[in-house]
PDB file as gemmi writes it, atoms N, CA and C in Angstrom:
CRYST1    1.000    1.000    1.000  90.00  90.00  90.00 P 1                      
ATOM      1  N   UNK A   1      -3.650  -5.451  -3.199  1.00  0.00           N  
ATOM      2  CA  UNK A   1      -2.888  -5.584  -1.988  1.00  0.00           C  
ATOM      3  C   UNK A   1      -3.517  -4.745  -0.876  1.00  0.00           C  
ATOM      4  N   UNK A   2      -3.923  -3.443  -1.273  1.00  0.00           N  
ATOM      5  CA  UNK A   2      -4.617  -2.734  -0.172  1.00  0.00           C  
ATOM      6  C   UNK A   2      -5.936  -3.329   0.213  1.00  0.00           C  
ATOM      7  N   UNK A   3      -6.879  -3.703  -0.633  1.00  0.00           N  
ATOM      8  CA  UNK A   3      -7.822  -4.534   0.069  1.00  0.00           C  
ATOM      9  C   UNK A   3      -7.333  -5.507   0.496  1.00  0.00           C  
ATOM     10  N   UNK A   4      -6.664  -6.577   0.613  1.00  0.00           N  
ATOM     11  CA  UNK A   4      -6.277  -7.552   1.519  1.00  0.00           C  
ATOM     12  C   UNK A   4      -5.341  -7.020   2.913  1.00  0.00           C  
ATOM     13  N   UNK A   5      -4.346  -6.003   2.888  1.00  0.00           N  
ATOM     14  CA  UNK A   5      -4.263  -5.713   4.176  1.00  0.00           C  
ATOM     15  C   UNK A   5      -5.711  -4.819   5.262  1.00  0.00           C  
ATOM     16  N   UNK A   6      -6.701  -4.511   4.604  1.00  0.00           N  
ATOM     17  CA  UNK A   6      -7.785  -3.722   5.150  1.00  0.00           C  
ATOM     18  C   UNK A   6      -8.368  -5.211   5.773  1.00  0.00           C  
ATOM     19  N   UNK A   7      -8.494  -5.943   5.039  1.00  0.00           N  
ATOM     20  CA  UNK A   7      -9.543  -6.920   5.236  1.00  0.00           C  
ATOM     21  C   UNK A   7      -8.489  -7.939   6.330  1.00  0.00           C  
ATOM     22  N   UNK A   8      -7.232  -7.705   5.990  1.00  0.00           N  
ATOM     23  CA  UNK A   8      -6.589  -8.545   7.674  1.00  0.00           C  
ATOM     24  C   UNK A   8      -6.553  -8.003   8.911  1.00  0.00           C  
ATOM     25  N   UNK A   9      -7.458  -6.593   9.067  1.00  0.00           N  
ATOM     26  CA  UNK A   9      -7.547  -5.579  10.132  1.00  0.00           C  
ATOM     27  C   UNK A   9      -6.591  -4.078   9.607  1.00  0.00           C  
ATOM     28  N   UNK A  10      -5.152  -4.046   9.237  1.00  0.00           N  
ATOM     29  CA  UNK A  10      -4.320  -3.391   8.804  1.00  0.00           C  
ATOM     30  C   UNK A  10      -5.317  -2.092   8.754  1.00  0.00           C  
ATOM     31  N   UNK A  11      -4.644  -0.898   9.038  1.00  0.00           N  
ATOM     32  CA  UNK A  11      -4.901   0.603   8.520  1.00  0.00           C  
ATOM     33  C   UNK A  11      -4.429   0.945   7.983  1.00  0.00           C  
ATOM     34  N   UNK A  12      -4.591   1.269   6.698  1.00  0.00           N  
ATOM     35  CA  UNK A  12      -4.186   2.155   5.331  1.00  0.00           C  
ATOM     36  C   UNK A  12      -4.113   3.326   5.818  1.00  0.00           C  
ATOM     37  N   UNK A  13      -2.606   3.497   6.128  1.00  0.00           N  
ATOM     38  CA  UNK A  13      -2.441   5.399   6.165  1.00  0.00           C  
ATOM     39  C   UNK A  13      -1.957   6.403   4.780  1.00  0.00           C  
ATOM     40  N   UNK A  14      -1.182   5.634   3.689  1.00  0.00           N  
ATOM     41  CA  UNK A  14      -0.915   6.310   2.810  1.00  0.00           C  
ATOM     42  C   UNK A  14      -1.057   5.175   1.421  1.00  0.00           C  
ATOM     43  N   UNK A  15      -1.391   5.550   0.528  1.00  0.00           N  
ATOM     44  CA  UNK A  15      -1.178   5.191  -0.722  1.00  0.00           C  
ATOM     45  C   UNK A  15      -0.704   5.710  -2.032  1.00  0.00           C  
ATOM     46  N   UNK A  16       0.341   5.540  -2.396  1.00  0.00           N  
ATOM     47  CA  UNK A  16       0.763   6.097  -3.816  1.00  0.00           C  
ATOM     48  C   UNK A  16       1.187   5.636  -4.867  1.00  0.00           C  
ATOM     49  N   UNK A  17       0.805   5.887  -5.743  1.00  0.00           N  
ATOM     50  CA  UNK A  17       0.898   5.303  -7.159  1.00  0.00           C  
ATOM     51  C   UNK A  17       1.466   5.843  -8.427  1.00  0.00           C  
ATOM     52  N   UNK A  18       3.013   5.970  -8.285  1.00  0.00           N  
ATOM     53  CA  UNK A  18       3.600   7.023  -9.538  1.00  0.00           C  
ATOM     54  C   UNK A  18       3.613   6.088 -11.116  1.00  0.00           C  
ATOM     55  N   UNK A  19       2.971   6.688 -11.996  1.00  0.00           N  
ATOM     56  CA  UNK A  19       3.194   6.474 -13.197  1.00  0.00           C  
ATOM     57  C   UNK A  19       4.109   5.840 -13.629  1.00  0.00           C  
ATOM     58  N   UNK A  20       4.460   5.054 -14.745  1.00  0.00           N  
ATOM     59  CA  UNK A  20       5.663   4.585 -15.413  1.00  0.00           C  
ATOM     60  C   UNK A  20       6.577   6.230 -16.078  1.00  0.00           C  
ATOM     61  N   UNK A  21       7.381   5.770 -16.181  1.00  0.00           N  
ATOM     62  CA  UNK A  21       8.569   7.222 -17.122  1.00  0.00           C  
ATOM     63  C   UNK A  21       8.742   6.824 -17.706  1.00  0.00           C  
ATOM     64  N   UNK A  22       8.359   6.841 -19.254  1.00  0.00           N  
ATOM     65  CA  UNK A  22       8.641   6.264 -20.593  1.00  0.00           C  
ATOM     66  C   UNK A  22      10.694   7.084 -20.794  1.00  0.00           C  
ATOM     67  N   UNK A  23      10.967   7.741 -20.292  1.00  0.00           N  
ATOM     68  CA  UNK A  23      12.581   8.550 -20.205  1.00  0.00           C  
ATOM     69  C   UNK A  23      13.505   7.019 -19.654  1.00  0.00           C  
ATOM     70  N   UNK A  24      12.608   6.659 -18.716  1.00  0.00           N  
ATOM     71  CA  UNK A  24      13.359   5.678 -18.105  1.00  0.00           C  
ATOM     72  C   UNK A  24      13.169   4.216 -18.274  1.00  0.00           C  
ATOM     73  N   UNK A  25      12.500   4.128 -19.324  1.00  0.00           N  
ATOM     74  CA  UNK A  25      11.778   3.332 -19.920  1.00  0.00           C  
ATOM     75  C   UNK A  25      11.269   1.782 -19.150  1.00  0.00           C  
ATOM     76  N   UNK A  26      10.416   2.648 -18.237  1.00  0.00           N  
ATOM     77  CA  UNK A  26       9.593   1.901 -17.408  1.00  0.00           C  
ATOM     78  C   UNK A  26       8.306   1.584 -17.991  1.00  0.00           C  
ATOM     79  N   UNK A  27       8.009   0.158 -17.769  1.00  0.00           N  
ATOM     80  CA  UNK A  27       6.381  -0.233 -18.036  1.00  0.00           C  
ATOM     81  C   UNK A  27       5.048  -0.294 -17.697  1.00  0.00           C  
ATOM     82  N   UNK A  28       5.396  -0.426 -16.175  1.00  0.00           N  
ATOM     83  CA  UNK A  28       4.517  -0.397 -15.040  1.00  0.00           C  
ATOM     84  C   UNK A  28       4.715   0.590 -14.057  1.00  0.00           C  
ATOM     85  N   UNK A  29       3.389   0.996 -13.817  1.00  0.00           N  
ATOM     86  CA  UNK A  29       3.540   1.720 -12.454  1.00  0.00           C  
ATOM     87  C   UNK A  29       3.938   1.430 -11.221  1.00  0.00           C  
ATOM     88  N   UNK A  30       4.228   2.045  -9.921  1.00  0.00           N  
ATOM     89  CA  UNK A  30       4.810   1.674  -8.932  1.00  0.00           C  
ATOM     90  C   UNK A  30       3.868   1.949  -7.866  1.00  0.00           C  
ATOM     91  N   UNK A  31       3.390   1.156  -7.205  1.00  0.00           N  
ATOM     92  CA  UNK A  31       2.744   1.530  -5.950  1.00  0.00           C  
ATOM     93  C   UNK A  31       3.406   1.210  -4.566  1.00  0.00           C  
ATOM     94  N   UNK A  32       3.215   2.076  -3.721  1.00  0.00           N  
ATOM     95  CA  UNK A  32       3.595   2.142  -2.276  1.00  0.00           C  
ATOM     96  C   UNK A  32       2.660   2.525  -1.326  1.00  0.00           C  
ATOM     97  N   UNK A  33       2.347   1.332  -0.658  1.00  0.00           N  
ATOM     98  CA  UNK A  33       1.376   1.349   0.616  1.00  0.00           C  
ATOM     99  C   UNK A  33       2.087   1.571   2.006  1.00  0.00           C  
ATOM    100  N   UNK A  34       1.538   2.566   3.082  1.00  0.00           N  
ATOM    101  CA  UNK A  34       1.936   2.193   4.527  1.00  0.00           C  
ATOM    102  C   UNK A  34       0.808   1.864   5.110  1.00  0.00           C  
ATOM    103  N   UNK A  35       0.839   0.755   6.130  1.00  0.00           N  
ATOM    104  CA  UNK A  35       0.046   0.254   6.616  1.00  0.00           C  
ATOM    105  C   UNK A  35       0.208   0.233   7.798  1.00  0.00           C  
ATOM    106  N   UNK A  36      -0.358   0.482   9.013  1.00  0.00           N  
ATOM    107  CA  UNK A  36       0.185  -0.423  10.534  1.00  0.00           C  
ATOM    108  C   UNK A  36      -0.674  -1.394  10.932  1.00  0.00           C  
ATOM    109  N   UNK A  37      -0.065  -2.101  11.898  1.00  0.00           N  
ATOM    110  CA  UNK A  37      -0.949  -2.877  12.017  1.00  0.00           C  
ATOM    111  C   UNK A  37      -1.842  -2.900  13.038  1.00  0.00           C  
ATOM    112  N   UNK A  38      -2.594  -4.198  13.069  1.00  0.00           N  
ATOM    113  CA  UNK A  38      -3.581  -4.013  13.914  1.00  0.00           C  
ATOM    114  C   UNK A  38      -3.146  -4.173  16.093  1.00  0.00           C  
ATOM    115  N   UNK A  39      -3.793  -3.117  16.619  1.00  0.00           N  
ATOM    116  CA  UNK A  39      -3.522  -3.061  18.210  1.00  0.00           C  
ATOM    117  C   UNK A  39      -4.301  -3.816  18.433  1.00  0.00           C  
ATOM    118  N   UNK A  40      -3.307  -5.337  19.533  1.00  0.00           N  
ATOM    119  CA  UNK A  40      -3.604  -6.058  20.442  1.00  0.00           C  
ATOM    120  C   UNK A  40      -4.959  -5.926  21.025  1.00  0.00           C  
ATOM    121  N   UNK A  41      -5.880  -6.498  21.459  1.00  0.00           N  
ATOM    122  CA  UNK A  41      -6.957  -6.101  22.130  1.00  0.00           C  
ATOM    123  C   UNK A  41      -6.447  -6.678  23.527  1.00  0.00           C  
ATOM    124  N   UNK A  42      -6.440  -6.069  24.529  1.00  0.00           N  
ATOM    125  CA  UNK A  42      -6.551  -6.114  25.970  1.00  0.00           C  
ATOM    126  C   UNK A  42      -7.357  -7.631  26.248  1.00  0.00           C  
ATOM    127  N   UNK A  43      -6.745  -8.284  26.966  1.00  0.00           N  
ATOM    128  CA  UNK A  43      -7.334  -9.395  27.488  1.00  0.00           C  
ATOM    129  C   UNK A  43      -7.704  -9.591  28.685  1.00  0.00           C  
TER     130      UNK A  43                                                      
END                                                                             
Protein backbone atom coordinates (compact mmCIF):
# COMPACT_ATOMS: atom_id res chain seq x y z
CA UNK A 1 0.00 0.00 0.00
CA UNK A 2 2.84 2.41 0.76
CA UNK A 3 4.44 1.91 -2.52
CA UNK A 4 1.33 2.57 -4.39
CA UNK A 5 0.44 5.77 -2.54
CA UNK A 6 4.35 7.00 -3.23
CA UNK A 7 4.00 6.07 -6.74
CA UNK A 8 0.41 8.16 -7.00
CA UNK A 9 2.61 11.27 -5.89
CA UNK A 10 1.32 10.84 -2.00
CA UNK A 11 4.06 11.64 0.86
CA UNK A 12 4.67 9.07 3.34
CA UNK A 13 4.96 10.90 6.63
CA UNK A 14 4.56 8.05 9.10
CA UNK A 15 4.50 4.33 9.03
CA UNK A 16 3.72 1.76 11.67
CA UNK A 17 3.51 -1.65 12.02
CA UNK A 18 2.49 -3.25 15.53
CA UNK A 19 2.88 -6.94 15.86
CA UNK A 20 0.02 -9.41 16.38
CA UNK A 21 -0.73 -10.10 20.54
CA UNK A 22 -0.97 -13.69 20.76
CA UNK A 23 -2.97 -12.40 24.67
CA UNK A 24 -5.43 -11.13 22.30
CA UNK A 25 -5.26 -13.63 20.06
CA UNK A 26 -4.52 -11.78 17.04
CA UNK A 27 -3.01 -13.21 13.73
CA UNK A 28 -1.87 -10.52 11.74
CA UNK A 29 -0.14 -7.53 12.15
CA UNK A 30 -1.57 -4.07 11.88
CA UNK A 31 -0.25 -1.41 9.80
CA UNK A 32 -0.97 2.34 9.77
CA UNK A 33 0.11 4.73 7.12
CA UNK A 34 -0.27 8.75 7.04
CA UNK A 35 -0.01 10.08 3.89
CA UNK A 36 -0.90 13.65 2.39
CA UNK A 37 -1.49 14.31 -0.57
CA UNK A 38 -0.15 15.62 -3.45
CA UNK A 39 -0.10 20.00 -3.83
CA UNK A 40 -1.93 21.30 -6.81
CA UNK A 41 0.63 22.66 -9.20
CA UNK A 42 -0.10 26.36 -10.01
CA UNK A 43 -1.44 26.85 -13.42
Amino acid sequence: MAGLLTAAGFALLSRTVREPDPTLDETVAQAFLIARKPKRSAV
